[in-house]
C-alpha positions, 0 to 999 in steps of 0.5 A, a space after each residue: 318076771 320076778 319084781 321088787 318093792 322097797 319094802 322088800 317083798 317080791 313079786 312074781 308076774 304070771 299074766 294077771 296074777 303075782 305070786 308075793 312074798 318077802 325077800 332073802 334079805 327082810 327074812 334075814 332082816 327079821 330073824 327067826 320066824 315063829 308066826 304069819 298070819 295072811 289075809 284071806 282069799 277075796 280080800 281086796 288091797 291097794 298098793 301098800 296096804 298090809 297083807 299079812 303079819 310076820 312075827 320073829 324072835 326079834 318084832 312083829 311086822 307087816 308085810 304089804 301088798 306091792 300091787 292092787 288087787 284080790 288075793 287069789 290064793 294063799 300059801 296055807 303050808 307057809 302060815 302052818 310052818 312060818 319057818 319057810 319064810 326063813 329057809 325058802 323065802 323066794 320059793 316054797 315060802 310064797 305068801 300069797 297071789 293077787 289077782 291084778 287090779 292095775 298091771 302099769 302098778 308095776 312100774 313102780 316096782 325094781 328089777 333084780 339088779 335095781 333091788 340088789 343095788 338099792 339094799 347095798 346102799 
């Protein structure tokens, strides 16, 4: 179950674990990515707390966490070639997975006709 946040990153449900990065939209939002930076494995987060740093061509900016949790794991590939983020945001991009604290935190979250609507407005 793939989820939204109005800050534009997804996040994809696998039992206690969401795989986080940012959507189509911020990636083409941001411009292009020249630098990420990610918090590492075993970092605690609550939900919006920032979890990692992108920097464009355009500005730097955080990325934050849709759910609480521990961050599991983290895409090394995306943080070596930032670019990903840009050419595969919603795939090979992936930021990092978070070990969830509180799965009802997702009922905050947008589905995929909800987020389409909410950045058309």
């Amino acid at each position: 179950m793939r989820l939204f946040s109005k800050d534009h990153e997804w996040i994809e449900i696998d039992g206690d674990v969401g795989t986080v990065g940012i959507t189509r939209h911020a990636a083409e939002t941001l411009g292009e990515i020249v630098f990420l930076e990610i918090k590492p494995a075993g970092t605690k987060l609550s939900v919006g707390d920032a979890a990692a740093v992108v920097e464009s061509v355009k500005a730097a900016s955080d990325i934050y966490v849709p759910v609480s949790g521990e961050i599991s794991d983290v895409n090394g590939k995306a943080a070596e070639e930032p670019g990903l983020l840009n050419s595969s945001p919603e795939t090979e991009g992936w930021l990092f997975r978070i070990r969830l604290a509180n799965a009802g935190e997702t009922a905050n979250l947008m589905d995929g006709a909800a987020y389409k609507a909410f950045c058309a407005d």
